[in-house]
C-alpha positions as a Markdown table, in Angstrom:
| # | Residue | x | y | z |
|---|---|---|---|---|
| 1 | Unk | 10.9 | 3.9 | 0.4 |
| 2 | Unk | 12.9 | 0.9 | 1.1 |
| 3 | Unk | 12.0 | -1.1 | -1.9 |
| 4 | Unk | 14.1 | -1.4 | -5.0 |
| 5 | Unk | 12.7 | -0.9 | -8.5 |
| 6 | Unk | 13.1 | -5.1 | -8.8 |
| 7 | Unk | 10.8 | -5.7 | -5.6 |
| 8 | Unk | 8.2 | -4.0 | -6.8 |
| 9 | Unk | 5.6 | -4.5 | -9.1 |
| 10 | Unk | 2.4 | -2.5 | -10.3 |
| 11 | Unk | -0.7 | -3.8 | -12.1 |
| 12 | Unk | -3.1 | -1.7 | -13.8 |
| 13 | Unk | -6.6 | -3.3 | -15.2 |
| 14 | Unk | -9.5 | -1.6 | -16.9 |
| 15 | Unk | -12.8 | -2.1 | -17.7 |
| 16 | Unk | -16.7 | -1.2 | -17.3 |
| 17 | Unk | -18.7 | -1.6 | -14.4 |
| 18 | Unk | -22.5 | -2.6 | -14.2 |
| 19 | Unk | -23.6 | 1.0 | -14.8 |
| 20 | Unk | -21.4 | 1.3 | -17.7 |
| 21 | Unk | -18.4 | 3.9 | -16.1 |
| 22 | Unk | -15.0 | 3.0 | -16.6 |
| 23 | Unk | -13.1 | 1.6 | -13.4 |
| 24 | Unk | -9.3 | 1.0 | -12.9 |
| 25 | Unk | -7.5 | -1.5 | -10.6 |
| 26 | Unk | -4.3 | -1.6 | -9.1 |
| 27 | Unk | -2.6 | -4.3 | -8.0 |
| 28 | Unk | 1.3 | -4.0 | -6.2 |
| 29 | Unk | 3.3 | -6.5 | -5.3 |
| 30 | Unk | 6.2 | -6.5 | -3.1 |
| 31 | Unk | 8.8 | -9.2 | -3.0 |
| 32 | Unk | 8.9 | -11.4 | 0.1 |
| 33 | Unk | 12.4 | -11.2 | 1.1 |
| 34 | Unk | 11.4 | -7.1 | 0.9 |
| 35 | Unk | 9.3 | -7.5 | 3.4 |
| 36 | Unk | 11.1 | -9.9 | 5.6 |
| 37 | Unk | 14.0 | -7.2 | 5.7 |
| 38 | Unk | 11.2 | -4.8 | 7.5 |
| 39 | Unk | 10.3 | -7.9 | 10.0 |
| 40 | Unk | 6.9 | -8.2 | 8.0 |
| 41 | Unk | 5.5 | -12.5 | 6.9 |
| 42 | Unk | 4.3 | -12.6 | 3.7 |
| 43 | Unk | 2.6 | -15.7 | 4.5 |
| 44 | Unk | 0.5 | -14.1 | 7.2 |
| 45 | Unk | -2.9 | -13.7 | 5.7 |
| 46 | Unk | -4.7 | -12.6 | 9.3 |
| 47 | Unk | -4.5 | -9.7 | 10.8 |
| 48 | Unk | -1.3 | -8.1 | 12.6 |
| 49 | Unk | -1.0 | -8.6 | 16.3 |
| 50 | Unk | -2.0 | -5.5 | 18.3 |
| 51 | Unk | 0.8 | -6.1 | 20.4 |
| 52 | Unk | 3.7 | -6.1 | 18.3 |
| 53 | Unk | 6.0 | -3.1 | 18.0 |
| 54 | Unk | 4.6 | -0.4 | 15.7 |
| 55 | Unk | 6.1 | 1.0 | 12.1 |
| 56 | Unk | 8.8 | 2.8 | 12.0 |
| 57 | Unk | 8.2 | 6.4 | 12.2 |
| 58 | Unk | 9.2 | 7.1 | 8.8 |
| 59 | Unk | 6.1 | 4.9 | 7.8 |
| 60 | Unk | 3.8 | 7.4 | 9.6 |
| 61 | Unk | 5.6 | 10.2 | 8.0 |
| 62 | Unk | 5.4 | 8.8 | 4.3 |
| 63 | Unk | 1.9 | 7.8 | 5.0 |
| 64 | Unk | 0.9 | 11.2 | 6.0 |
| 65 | Unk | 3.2 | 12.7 | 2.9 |
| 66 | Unk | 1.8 | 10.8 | 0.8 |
| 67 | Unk | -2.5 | 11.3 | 1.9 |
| 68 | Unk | -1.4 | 15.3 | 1.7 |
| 69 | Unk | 0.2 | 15.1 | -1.2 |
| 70 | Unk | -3.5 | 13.7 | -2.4 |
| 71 | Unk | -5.5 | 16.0 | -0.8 |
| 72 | Unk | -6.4 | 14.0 | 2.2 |
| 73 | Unk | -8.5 | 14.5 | 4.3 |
| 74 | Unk | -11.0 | 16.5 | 1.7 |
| 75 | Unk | -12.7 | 19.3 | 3.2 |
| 76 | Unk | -15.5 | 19.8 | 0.6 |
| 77 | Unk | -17.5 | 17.3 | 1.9 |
């Protein structure tokens, strides 16, 4: 990834939803200048363009890594 340990943050929370299970949240947060450096805004809160350039390949390539690594997409369904 191109993130350093220091431009990243991870949040866990816990607690009980309305039927009583246990449910878990996580929150990351990236640093802004991090995501300047891959030509991202962090003040953009809309959508990207459709036009722009697409993600670097390796993106695609983690992204897929990482949903097989998960056992994505699930086939007993």
């Amino acid at each position: 990834m191109p993130f350093t340990p220091a431009e990243l943050r991870f949040d866990h929370a816990c607690g009980r939803d309305g039927d009583g299970r246990w449910r878990g949240w996580i929150t990351v947060t990236v640093d802004a200048g991090a995501l300047r450096r891959l030509g991202l805004d962090p003040a953009r809160t809309g959508p990207a363009p459709g036009d722009g350039p697409s993600p670097p390949a390796w993106w695609h390539a983690a992204g897929e890594r990482y949903a097989v690594e998960r056992g994505w997409p699930r086939q007993d369904r």
